[in-house]
N, C-alpha and C positions, 0 to 999 in steps of 0.2 A: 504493500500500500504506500509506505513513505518510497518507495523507488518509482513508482506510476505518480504517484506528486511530487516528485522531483522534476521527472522528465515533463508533465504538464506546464511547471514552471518556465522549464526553462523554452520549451518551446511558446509559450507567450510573450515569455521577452525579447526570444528570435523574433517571432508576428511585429511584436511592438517597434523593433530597434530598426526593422528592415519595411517602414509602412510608409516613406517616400523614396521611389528609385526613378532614377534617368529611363526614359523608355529611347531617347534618341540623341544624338550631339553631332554638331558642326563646327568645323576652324574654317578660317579662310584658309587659301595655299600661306606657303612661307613666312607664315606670322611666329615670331618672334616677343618675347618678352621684352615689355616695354617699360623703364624708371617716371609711370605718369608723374605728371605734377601732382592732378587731384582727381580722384575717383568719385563718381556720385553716383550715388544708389538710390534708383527710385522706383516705387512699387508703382503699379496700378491695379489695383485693388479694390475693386468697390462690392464691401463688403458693410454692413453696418456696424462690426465692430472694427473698430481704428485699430486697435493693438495688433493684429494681425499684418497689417503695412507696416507700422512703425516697429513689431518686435521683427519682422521679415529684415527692416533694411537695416536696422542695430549690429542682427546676427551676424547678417552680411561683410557689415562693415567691418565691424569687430575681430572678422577671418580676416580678411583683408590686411587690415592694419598687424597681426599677429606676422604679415608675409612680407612688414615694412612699409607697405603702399599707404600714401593720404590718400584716409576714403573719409564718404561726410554723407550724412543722411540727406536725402531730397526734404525732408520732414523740418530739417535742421535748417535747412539753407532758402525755404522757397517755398510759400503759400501753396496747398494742391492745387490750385487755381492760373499761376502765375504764367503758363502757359501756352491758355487755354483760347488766346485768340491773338496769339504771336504768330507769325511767318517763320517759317525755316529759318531766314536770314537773323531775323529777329531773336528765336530762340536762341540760334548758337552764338548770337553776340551776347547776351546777359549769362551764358553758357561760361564764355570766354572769360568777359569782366570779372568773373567769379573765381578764374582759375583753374576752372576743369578742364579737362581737355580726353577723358574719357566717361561716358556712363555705363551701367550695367544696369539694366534695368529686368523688373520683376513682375510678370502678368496674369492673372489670374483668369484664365481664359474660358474654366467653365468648373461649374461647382452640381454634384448631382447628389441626390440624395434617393437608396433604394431601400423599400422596404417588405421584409418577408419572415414569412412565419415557420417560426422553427418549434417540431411539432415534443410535447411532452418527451416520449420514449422511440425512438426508432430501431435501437440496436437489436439483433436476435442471439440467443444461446440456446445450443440445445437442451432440450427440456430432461435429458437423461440426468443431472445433475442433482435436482431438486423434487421431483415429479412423483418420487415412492414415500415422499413426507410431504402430510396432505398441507404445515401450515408452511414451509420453506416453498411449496405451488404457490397457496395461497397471497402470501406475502408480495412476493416475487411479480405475480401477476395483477394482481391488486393496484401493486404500483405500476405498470406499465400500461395497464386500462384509466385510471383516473388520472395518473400525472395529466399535468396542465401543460400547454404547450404556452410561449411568448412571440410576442413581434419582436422586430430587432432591427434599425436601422443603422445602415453603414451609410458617411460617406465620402466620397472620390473630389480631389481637387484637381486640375489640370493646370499645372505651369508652364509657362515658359519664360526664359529668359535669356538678353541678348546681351552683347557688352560690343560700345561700340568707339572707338576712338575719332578724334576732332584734331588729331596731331598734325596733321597736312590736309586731307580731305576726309568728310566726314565718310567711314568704312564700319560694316560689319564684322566683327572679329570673330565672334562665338554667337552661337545660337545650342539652346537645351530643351527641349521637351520632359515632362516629367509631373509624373502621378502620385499622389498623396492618398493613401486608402484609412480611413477613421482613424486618425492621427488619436491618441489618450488628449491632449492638448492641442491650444494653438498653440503655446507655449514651447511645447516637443514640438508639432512641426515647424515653428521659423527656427527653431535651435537645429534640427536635423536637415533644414534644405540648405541652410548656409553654410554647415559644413561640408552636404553632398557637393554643392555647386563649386564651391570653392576647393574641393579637393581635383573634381573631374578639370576647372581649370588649370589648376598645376598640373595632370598627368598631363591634357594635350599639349603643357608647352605654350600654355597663354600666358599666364603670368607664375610667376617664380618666386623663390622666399628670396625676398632684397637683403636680409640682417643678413644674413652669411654665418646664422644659427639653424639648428635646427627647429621647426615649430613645437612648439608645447601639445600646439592641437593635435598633433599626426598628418602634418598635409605630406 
């Protein structure tokens, strides 16, 4: 019994620790790691709880800045609004004035929620076990007839995120697809996409740990 709840345990915390993954990634060709000046991270999000952007672009940053890079919240630096009826030209001049000269940005591109009924008892054993003792029947079955079954709602967030540099011409450097399935938290999920995100752009060769340390985090 204490060995079947062990291994229950731990396979929830597998479920748990593995419940945002990359489903796809893109580099541009021959991009190389870049010493920005300042990274900014900005979610779009429209979600009605805020903490969800604002903890998204912290995490974010947070990795970022572990790897040496000035990163700085969109949250920090710029009215959600500020934007919002700017021209291209326009944008990347108050882009500029600010000092960035790369973003990474964060998108929430679709949120679903399913629901389904998971029923009381499903499992079978053969009935030779219990079946020549009429209350170890009884019991037995008793429970597998009344158990009560519950709803159970899971759901699915769809990311994506692109990172895109203003160093010479404005270019696409990275692009990520990626699935969030019933995260325990938003909490756990902006803590665990910003390190997903942030490790998978160290492997491709986006950006690089600048301190000429090793990260604390594990990139």
């Amino acid at each position: 019994m204490k060995q079947l709840l062990r291994i229950s345990i731990i396979s929830l915390l597998s479920i748990a620790c593995n419940s945002t993954k990359i489903t796809s990634s893109w580099k541009a060709e021959s991009v190389q790691p870049v010493k920005y000046k300042k990274i900014l991270v900005l979610g779009l999000i429209n979600e009605p709880d805020r903490s969800i952007r604002e903890n998204m672009e912290i995490n974010l940053v947070t990795n970022l800045k572990s790897l040496g890079y000035d990163a700085t919240c969109s949250c920090d630096e710029f009215d959600p609004k500020t934007f919002e009826h700017m021209t291209e030209k326009e944008a990347l001049a108050k882009l500029g004035n600010a000092g960035i000269d790369a973003v990474l940005t964060v998108v929430l591109l679709d949120k679903e929620k399913e629901k389904y009924y998971v029923p009381g008892r499903v499992y079978y054993s053969p009935y030779a076990v219990y079946h020549n003792h009429f209350w170890g029947y009884y019991t037995t079955i008793y429970d597998r007839v009344y158990s009560t079954g519950y709803y159970v709602t899971d759901t699915k967030y769809f990311w994506e995120t692109n990172l895109y540099s203003f160093d010479k011409t404005p270019q696409l450097l990275y692009s990520a697809q990626s699935q969030s399935f019933d995260p325990l938290s938003t909490s756990a999920l902006t803590y665990d996409y910003g390190k997903m995100i942030i490790k998978d752009l160290v492997k491709n060769n986006v950006v690089k740990d600048q301190t000429g340390v090793k990260s604390p985090s594990g990139f």
